[in-house]
C-alpha positions in Angstrom: -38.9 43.9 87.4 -35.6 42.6 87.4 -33.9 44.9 84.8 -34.7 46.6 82.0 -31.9 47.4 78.7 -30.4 50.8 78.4 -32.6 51.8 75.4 -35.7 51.0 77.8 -37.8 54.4 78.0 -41.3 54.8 77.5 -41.8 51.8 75.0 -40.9 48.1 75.5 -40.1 46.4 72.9 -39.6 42.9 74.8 -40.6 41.6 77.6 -38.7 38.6 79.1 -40.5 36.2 82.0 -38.4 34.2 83.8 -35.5 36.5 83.9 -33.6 34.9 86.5 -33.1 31.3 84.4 -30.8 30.2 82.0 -32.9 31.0 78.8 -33.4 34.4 80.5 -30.6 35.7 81.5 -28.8 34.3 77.8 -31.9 36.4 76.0 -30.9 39.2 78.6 -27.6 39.6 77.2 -28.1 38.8 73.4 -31.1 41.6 73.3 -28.4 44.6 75.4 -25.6 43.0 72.6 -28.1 43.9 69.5 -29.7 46.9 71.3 -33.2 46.0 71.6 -35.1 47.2 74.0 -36.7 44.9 76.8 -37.7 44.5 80.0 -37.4 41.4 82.3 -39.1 40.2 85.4 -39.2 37.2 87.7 -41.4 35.2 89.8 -41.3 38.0 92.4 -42.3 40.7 90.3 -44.8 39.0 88.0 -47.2 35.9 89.2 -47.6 34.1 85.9 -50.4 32.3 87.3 -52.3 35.3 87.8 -53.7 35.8 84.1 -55.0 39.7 85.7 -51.8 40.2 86.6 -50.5 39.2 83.1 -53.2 41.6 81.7 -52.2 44.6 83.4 -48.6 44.2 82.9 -49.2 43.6 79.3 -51.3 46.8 78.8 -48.7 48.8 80.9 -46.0 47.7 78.9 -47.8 47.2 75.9 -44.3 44.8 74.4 -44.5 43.9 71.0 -42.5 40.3 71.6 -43.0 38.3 75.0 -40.6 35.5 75.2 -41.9 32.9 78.2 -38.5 31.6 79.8 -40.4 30.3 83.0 -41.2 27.1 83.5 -41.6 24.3 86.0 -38.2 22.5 85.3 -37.8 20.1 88.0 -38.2 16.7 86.0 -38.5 14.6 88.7 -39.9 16.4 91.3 -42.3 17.2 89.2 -44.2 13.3 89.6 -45.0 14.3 93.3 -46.2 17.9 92.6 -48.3 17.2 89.3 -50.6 20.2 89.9 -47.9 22.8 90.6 -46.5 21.6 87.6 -49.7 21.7 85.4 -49.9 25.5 86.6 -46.7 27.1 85.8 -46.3 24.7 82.5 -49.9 24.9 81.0 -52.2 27.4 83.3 -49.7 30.2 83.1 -48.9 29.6 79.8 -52.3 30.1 78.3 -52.5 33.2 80.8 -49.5 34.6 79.3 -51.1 34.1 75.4 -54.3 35.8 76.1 -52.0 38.6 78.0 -50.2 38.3 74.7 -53.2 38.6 72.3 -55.1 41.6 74.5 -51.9 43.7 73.1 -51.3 41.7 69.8 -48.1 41.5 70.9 -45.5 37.9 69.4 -45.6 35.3 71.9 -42.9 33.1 72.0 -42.9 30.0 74.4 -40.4 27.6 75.2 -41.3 23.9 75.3 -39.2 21.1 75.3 -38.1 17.5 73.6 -40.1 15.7 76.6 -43.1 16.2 74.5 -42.4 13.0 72.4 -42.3 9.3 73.7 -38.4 9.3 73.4 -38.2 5.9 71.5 -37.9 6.7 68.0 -34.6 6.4 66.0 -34.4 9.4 63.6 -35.2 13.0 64.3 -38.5 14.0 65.2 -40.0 16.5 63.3 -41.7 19.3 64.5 -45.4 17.4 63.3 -44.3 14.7 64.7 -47.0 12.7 66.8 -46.3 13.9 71.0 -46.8 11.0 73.2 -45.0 12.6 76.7 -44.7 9.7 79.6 -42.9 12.1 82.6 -45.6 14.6 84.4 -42.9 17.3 83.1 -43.5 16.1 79.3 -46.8 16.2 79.2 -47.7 19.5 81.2 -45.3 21.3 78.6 -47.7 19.1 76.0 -50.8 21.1 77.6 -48.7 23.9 77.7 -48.1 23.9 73.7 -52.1 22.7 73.4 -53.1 26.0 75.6 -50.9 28.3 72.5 -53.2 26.5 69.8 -56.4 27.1 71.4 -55.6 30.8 72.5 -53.7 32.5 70.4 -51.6 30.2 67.1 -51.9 33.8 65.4 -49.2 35.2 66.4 -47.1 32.9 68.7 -43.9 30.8 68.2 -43.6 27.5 70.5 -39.6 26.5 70.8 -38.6 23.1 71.7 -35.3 22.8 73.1 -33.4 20.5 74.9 -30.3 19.8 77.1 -29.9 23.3 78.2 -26.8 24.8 79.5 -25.3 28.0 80.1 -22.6 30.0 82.7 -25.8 30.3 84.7 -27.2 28.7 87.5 -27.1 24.9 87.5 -26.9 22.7 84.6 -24.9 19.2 83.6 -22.4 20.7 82.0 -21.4 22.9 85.1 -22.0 20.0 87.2 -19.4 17.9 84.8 -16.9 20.8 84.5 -16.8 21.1 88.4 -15.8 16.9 88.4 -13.0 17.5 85.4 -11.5 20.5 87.7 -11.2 17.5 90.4 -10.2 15.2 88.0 -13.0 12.7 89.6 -13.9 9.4 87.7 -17.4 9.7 86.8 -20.1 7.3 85.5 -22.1 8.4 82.9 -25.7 7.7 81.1 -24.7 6.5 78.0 -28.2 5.1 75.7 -29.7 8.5 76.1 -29.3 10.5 72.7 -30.1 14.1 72.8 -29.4 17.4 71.8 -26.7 19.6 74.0 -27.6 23.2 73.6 -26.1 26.2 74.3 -28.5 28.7 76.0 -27.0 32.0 74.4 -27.3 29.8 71.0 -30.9 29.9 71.5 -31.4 33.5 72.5 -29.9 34.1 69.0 -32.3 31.6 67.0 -35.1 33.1 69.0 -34.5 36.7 67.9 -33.7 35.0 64.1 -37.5 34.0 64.3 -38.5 36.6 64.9 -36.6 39.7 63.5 -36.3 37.5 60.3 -40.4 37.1 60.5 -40.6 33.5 60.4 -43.9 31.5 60.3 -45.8 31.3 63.6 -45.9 27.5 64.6 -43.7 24.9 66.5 -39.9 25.4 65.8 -37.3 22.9 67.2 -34.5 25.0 69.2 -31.5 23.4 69.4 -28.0 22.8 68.6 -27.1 20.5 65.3 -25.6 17.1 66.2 -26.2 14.6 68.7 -24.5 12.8 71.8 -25.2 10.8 74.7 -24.7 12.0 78.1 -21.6 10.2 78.1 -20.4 11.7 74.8 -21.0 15.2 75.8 -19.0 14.3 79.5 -16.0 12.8 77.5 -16.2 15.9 75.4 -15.6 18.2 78.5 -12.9 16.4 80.0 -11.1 16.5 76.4 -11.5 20.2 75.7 -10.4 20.3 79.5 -7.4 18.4 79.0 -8.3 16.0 81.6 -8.2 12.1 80.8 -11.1 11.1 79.1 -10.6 7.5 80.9 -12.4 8.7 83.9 -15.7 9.1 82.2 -17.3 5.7 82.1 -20.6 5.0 80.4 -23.4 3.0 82.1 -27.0 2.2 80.7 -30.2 3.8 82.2 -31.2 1.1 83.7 -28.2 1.4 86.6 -28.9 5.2 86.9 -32.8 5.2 88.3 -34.7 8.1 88.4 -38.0 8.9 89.7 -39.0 10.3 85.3 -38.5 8.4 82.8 -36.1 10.0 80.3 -36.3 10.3 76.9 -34.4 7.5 75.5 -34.1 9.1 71.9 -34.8 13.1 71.4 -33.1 14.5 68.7 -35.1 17.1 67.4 -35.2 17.8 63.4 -34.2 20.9 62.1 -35.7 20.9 58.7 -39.0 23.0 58.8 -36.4 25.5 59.9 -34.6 25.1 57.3 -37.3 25.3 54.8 -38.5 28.9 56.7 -35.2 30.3 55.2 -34.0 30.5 59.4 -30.7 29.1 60.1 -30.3 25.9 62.0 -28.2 26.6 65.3 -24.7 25.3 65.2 -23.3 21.8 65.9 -23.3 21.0 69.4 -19.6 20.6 70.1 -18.5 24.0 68.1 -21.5 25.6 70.9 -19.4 23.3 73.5 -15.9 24.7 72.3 -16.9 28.3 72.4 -18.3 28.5 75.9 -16.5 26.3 77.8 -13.7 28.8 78.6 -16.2 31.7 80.1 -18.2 28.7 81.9 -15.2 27.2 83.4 -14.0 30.1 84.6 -17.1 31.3 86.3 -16.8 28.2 88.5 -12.8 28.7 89.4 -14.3 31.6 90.6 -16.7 30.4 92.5 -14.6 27.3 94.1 -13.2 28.3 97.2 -9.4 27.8 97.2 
């Protein structure tokens, strides 16, 4: 275990995998913030691919929400290790529903935009037809089919997308870092996604739940949309850095060994329509955290 809330005793009334991520350690802080109960644990203390394991825990604990913030994230590296990918994104996940389901407890999963094909030009929706073409996409797909099969009852599956957070590394850190430097940068500008703010997401996740939405598919992110290159020039503004350095350039200059998601803005309406807010616009999200996230890395720049 990697920490448990301060209203932890004998009951658990979440329990976080993947503690140590962005998601994670965001949930981490929204659940101690609304004084809910939970316990989190990380690769070392829990092997998600050992569906025993998973069992035990689960019984132990007996949680009555399990939010699954572990993943295999590593986009590209992802196309030369297929089958590690397959069994952190899909194995584990169906381990962690029948965990889930032994103790009736809510499952919520995170999944992500790389489930769609990427070319379409308004929002997908969450029945939208999935048509993943990275490894990534579609062992989160298998993940989502494993939820379906084992236990739809009860579980939530949450798309998101673009993630970023004061924690560990993300494309916004990585952008703030260049702004401090005042470094020209070239940026991907025909990708259109969703920038979202990893505490943002904690929040909607506990809305879904505490507000006792409808088990299903949910798309998790924040409202708006922007290129990479929009977001980057976004930073530098609120930075106060000249936006002039941030120059776009197309895909097909910036190779990589995945194909990205050309188009993944993610529709909000179903949310709507379950009477759950939609999470704020992207660049309100941006505007709020940037000071606590620059910060963190002045602090961590040596001088």
């Amino acid at each position: 275990m990697v920490g448990t809330s301060a209203e932890h005793n004998q009951i658990t009334m979440w329990l976080i995998l993947g503690a140590r991520g962005q998601l994670g350690q965001s949930l981490q802080r929204v659940l101690s913030d609304k004084n809910i109960a939970f316990t989190a644990t990380d690769r070392e203390s829990l092997d998600i691919s050992d569906r025993d394991a998973c069992i035990e825990l689960f019984t132990t604990l007996s949680p009555k929400v399990v939010v699954n913030c572990a993943a295999w994230t590593a986009v590209d590296l992802a196309e030369d290790n297929e089958a590690e990918a397959f069994r952190i994104n899909c194995d584990a996940t169906r381990n962690i529903a029948i965990a889930a389901r032994a103790v009736n407890a809510i499952n919520v999963h995170i999944s992500t935009d790389y489930v769609f094909r990427g070319i379409a030009d308004t929002p997908y929706d969450v029945d939208s037809p999935t048509a993943p073409v990275s490894v990534y996409g579609k062992s989160k797909l298998c993940g989502e089919i494993a939820i379906a099969e084992e236990y739809a009852a009860k579980s939530y599956v949450i798309r998101t997308a673009w993630l970023y957070s004061p924690f560990g590394g993300n494309f916004v850190k990585t952008m703030i870092r260049k702004a401090h430097t005042a470094s020209a940068v070239r940026v991907v500008s025909d990708q259109l996604g969703q920038p979202t703010l990893a505490a943002d997401l904690a929040e909607h996740i506990v809305d879904l739940v505490t507000n006792q939405a409808p088990f299903g598919i949910f798309h998790g992110t924040n409202s708006g949309a922007a290129s990479w290159y929009e977001l980057t020039r976004e930073i530098y503004s609120l930075l106060g850095v000249d936006t002039s350095l941030v120059s776009p350039v197309p895909t097909s200059e910036y190779l990589t060994k995945a194909v990205r998601p050309q188009y993944s803005v993610l529709s909000h309406t179903h949310t709507i329509d379950c009477g759950i807010k939609e999470m704020r616009n992207w660049q309100s999200a941006l505007r709020e955290s940037l000071p606590e996230i620059a910060k963190l890395i002045a602090e961590e720049t040596p001088q």
